[in-house]
C-alpha positions as MATLAB code, in Angstrom:
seq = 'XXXXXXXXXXXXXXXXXXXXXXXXXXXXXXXXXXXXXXXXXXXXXXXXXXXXXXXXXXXXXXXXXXXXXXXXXXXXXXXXXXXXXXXXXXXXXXXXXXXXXXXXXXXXXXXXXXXXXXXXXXXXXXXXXXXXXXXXXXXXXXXXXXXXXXXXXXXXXXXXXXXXXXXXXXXXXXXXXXXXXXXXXXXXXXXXXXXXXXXXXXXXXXXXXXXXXXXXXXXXXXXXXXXXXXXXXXXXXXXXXXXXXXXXXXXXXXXXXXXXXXXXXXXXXXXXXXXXXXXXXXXXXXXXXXXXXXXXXXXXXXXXXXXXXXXXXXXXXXXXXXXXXXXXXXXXXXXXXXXXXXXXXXXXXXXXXXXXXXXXXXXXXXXXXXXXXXXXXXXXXXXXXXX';
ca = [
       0.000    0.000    0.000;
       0.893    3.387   -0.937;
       0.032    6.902    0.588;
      -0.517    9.844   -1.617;
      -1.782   13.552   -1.130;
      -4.782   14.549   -3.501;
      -5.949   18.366   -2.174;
      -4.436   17.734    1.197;
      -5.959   14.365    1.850;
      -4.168   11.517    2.547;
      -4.901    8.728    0.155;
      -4.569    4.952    0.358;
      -3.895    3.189   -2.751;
      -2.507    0.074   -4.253;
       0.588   -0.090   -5.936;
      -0.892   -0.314   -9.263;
      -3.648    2.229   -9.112;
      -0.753    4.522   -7.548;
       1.368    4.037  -10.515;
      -1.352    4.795  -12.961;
      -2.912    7.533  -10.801;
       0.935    9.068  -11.847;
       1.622    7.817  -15.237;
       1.711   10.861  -17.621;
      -0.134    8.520  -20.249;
      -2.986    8.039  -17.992;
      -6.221    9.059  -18.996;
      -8.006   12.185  -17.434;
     -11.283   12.732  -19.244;
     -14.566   10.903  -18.994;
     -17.935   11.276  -19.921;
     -20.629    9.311  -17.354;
     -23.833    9.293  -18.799;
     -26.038    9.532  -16.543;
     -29.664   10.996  -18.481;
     -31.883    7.998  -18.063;
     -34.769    7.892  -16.037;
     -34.973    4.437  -14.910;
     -38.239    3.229  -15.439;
     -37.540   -0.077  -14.562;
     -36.604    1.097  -11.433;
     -39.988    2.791  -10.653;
     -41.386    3.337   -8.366;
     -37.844    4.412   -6.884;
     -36.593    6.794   -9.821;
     -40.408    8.957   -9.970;
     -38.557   11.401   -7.761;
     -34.901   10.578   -7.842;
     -32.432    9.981  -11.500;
     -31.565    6.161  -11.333;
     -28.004    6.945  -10.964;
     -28.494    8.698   -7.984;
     -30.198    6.177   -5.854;
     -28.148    4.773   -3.083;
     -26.388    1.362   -3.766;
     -24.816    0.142   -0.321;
     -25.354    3.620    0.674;
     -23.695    5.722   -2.048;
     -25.557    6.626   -5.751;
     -24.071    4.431   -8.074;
     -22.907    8.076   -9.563;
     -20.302    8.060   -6.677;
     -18.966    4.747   -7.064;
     -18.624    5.268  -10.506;
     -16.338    8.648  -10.025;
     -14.664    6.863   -7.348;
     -13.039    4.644   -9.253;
     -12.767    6.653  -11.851;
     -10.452    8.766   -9.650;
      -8.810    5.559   -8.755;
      -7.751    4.835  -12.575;
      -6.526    8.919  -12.884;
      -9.200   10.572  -14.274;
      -9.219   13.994  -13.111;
     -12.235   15.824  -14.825;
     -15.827   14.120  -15.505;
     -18.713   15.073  -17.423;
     -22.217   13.807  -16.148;
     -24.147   13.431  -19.281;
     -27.366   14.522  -17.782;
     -30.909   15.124  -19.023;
     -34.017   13.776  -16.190;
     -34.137   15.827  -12.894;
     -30.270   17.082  -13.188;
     -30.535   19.328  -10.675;
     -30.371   16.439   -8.223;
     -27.021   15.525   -9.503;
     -26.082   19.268   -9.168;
     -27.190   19.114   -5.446;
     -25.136   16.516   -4.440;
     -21.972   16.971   -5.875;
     -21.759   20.915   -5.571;
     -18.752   21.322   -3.382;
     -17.329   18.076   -3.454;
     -13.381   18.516   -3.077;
     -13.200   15.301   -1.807;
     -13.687   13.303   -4.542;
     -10.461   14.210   -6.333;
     -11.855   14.856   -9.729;
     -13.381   17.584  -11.155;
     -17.180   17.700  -12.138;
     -18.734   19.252  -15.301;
     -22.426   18.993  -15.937;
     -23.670   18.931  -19.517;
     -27.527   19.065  -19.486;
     -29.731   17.743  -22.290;
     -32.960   19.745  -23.148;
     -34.280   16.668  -24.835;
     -32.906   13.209  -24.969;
     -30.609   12.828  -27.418;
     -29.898    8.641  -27.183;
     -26.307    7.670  -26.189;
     -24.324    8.794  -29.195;
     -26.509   12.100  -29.028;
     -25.262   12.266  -25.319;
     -21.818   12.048  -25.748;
     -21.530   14.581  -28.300;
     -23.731   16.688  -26.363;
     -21.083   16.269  -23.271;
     -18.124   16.662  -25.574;
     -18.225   20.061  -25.729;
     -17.183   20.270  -22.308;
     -13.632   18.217  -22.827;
     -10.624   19.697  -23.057;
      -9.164   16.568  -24.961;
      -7.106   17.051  -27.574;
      -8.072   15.387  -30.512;
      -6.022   12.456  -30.994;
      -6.084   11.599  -27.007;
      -8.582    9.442  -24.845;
     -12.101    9.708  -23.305;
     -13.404    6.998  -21.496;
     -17.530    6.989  -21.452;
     -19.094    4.844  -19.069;
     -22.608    4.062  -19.130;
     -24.342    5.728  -15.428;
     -26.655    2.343  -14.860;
     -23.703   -0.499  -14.721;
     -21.652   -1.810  -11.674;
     -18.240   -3.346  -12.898;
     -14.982   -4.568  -11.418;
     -13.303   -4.018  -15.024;
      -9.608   -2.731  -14.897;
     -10.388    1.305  -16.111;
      -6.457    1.181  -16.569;
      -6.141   -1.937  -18.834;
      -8.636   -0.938  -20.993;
      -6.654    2.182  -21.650;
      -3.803    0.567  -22.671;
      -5.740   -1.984  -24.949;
      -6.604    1.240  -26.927;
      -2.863    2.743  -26.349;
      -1.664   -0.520  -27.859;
      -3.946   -0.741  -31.016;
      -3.708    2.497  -31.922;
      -7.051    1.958  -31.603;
     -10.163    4.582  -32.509;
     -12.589    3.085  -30.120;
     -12.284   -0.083  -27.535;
     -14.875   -1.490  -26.147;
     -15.855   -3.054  -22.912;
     -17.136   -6.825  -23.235;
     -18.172   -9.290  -20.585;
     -19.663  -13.027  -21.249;
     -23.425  -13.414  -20.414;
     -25.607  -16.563  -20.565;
     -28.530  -14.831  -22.216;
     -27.461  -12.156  -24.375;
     -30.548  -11.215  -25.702;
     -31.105   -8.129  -23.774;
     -27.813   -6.526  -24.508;
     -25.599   -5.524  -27.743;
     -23.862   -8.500  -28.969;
     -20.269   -7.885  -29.565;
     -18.024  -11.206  -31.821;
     -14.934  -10.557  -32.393;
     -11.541  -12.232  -34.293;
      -8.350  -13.801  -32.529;
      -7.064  -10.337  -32.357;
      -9.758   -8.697  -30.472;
     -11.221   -6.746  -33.668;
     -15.139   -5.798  -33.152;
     -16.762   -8.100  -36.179;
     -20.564   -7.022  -35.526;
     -22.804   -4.844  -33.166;
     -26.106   -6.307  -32.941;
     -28.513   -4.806  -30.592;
     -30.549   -6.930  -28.675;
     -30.722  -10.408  -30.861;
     -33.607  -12.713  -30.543;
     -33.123  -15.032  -33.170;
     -30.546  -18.097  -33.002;
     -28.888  -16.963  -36.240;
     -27.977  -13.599  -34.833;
     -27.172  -14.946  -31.150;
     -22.429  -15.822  -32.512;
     -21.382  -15.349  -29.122;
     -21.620  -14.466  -25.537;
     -19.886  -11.532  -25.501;
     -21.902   -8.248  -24.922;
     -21.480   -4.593  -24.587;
     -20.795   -3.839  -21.046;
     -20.821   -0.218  -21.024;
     -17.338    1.228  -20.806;
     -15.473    2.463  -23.909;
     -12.051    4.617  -24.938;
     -13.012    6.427  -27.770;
     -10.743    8.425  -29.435;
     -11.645   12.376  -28.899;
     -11.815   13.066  -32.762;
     -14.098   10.193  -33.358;
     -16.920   11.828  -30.822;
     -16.437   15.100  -33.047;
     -17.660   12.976  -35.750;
     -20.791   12.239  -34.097;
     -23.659   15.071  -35.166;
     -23.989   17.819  -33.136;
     -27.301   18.104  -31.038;
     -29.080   14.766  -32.944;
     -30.560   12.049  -31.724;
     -28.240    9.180  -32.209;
     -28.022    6.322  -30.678;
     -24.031    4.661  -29.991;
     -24.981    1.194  -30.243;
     -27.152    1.252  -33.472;
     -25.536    3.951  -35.500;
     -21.883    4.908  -34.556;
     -20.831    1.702  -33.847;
     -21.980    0.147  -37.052;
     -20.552    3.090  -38.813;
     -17.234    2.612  -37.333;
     -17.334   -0.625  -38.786;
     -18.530   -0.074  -42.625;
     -15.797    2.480  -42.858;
     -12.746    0.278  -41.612;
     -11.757    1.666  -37.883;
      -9.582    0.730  -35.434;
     -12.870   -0.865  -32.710;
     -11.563   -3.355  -30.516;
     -13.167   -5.198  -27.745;
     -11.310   -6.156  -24.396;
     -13.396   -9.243  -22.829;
     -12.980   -8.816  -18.533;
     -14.456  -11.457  -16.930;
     -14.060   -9.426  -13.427;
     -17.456   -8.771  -11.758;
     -20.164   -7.015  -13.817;
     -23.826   -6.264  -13.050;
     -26.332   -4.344  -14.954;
     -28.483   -2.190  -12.370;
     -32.036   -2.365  -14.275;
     -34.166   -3.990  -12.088;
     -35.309   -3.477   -8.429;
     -34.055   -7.145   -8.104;
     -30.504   -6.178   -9.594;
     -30.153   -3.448   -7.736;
     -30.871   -5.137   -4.632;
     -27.984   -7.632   -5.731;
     -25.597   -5.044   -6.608;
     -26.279   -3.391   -3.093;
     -25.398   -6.773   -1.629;
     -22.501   -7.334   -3.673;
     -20.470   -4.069   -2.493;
     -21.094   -4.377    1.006;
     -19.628   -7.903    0.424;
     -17.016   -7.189   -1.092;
     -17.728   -8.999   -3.752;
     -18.050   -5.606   -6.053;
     -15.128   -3.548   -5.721;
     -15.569    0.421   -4.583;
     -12.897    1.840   -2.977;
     -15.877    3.833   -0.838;
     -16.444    1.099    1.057;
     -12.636   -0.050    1.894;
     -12.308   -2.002    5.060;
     -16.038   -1.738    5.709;
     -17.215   -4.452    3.890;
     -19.221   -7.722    5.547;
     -22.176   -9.508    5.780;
     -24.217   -6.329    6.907;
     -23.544   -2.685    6.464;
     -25.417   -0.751    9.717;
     -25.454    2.768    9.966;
     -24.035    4.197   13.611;
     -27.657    6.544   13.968;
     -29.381    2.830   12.993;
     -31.212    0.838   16.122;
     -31.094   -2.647   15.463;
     -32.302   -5.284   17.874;
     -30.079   -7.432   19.216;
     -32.210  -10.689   18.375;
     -32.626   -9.434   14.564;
     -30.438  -11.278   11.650;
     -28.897   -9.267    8.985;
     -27.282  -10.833    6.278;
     -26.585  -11.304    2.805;
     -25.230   -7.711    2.493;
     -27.960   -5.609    3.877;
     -27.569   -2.281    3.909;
     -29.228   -0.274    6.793;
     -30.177    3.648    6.559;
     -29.523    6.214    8.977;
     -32.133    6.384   11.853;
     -33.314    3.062   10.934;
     -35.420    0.746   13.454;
     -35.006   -2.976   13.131;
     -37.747   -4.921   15.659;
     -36.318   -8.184   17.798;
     -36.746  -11.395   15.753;
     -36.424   -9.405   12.508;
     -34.551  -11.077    9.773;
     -33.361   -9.426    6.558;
     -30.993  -11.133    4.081;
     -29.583   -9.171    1.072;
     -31.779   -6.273    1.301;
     -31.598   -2.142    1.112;
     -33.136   -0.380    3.947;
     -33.240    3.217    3.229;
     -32.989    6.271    5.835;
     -36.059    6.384    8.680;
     -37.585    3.225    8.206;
     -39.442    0.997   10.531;
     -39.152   -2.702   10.289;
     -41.341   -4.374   13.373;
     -40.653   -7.678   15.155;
     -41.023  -10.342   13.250;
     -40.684   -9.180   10.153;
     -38.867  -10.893    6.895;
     -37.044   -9.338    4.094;
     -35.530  -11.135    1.680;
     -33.739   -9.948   -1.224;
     -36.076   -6.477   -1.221;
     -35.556   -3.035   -1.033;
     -37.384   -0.367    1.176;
     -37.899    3.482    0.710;
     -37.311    5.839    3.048;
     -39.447    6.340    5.942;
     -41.268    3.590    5.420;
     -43.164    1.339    8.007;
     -43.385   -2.549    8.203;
     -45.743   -4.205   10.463;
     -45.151   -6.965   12.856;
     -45.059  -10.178   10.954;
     -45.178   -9.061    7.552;
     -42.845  -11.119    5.330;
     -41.077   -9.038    1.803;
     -39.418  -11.308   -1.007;
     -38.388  -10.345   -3.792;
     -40.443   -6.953   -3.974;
     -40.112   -3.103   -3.952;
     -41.281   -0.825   -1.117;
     -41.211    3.214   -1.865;
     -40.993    5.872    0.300;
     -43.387    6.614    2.898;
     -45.647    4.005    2.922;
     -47.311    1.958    5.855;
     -47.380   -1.705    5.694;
     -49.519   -3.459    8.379;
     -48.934   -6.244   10.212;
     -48.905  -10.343    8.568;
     -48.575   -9.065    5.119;
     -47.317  -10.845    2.003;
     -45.083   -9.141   -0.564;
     -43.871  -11.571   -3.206;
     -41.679  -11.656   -6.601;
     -41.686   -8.101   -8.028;
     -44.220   -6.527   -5.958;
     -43.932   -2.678   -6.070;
     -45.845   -0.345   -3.815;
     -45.834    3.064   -4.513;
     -44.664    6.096   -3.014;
     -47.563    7.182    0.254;
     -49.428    3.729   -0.255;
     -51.276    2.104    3.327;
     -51.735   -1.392    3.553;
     -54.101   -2.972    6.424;
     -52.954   -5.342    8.544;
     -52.936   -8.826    6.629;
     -54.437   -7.296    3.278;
     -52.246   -9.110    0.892;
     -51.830  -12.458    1.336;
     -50.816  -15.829    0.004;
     -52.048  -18.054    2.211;
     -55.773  -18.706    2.973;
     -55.193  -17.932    6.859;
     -55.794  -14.227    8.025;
     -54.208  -15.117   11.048;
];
């Protein structure tokens, strides 16, 4: 381990992310987009960006510029576009985080390529020298460094992030040769002829400054369908760099809840939760009964009341909620000042803020109740007792 002074702190890093924190090569401009609203998400992103909500207690925006940082990026622009002033809010005044923090605000959507034009404007890149662009929705253990040098290598006009998925049919399918040369972008393929490999876009790319000049100027244009495919027809340097390191896309309420899990684990990296990580992450203004079970995980909120005989397993509690005695939640997630009766039992399901769940509930696979929502004591159920 390694100490080093960023704006009179004193950092810890490894060896590795020391030397490329001070390699004159490294890369120090990225572009996180971070415009989308989420709507998978909902009810959680009706008030709040999808980035922005808390995974293991941070937005994923912050883990995201965290190890950024880590890699030696130094300036960031959030590509943003739905409720940006939240992003605004949060990071205004943030020395701490070692980079610097440009906003570049969409009127309209403009897709992803539209986006990262849009946000180019902002760079100070010269035109021959690296961005990274991460995608804001994506929790990944890839090696921000080795990518770099993929693209260094190459010569390359754009690399690509790739990890291996059973079912690629919900992502961009990326083949590619022996050498690592993109052969094909296909979006989302359903039929067996189109599914070649296993390989898929995982949201992370070093494009070449020049080459996002090329993209039109305040367009709609979508990355994945049009620049990447043009890249191709024309003959450019686009390789892919397959990292089988961890990798989870944050789409779902039952994703998120993983990814959550997985950071407080350990088994996501974050260098915001170093030497904090374990079966349970408890915040110190948290009251937790001592005959309660966390595990799997579970993060707990500030001001948080956990009931004796409680058990939660790989679950997000947010800030100010009330979890009686009794009480089971499995694999969930629940808003912020929330209330859970005695008894009630959560799987698999989504609680917003401010609502009041009564006592011997049932909440089962992908159950969402909305923000403000009362539910009577054993109302849902899925069991024939009322008991």
């Amino acid at each position: 381990m390694i100490f080093a002074l960023q704006n009179g702190i004193a950092l810890v890093k490894r060896d590795s992310d020391f030397a490329r924190l001070w390699n004159s090569e490294s890369v120090t401009e990225a572009i996180l987009l971070v415009g989308g609203q989420g709507t998978r998400l909902r009810p959680l992103t009706i008030s709040t960006p999808k980035p922005m909500l808390p995974v293991a207690g941070f937005p994923c925006t912050e883990h995201q510029i965290a190890r950024a940082a880590q890699a030696g990026v130094t300036r960031i622009v959030l590509g943003t576009s739905f409720r940006a002033e939240v992003f605004q809010e949060y990071f205004a005044g943030r020395d701490d985080l070692g980079v610097e923090i440009v906003y570049a605000v969409e009127d309209h959507p403009l897709g992803t390529g539209g986006a990262i034009r849009n946000a180019a404007r902002y760079l100070n890149s010269k035109p021959d020298e690296p961005v990274i662009v991460f995608n804001g929705d994506v929790l990944t253990g890839l090696d921000i460094g080795a990518l770099v040098q993929q693209w260094r290598d190459r010569t390359a006009d754009v690399a690509i992030y790739l990890t291996r998925v059973d079912d690629p049919r919900a992502y961009g399918l990326v083949p590619t040769d022996s050498l690592g040369n993109v052969l094909a972008f296909t979006e989302k393929p359903q039929t067996p002829a189109e599914i070649v490999t296993d390989q898929i876009n995982a949201g992370c790319y070093v494009f070449r400054r020049s080459v996002i000049d090329e993209i039109p100027d305040n367009q709609v244009v979508s990355v994945e369908r049009e620049t990447f495919p043009a890249l191709l027809t024309r003959g450019a340097t686009f390789i892919g760099v397959v990292d089988d390191g961890y990798w989870l896309d944050l789409g779902t309420p039952l994703a998120f809840a993983q990814g959550s899990a997985d950071l407080v684990l350990g088994v996501a990296p974050t260098p915001l939760l170093e030497g904090r990580t374990g079966k349970a992450f408890v915040h110190t203004n948290a009251e937790v009964s001592a005959k309660s079970e966390l595990s799997g995980g579970t993060f707990i909120g500030a001001n948080v009341k956990i009931g004796a005989g409680a058990t939660i397993e790989a679950s997000v509690i947010y800030e100010g909620a009330v979890i009686g005695d009794n009480v089971t939640i499995v694999r969930s997630i629940i808003g912020s000042n929330s209330s859970i009766g005695d008894g009630t039992s959560i799987t698999e399901s989504v609680v917003a803020e401010h609502v009041e769940i009564g006592q011997n509930n049932e909440l089962i696979s992908g159950a969402r109740v909305f923000p403000h929502a009362r539910i009577d004591n054993t109302a849902i159920r899925f069991s024939s007792d009322r008991s």
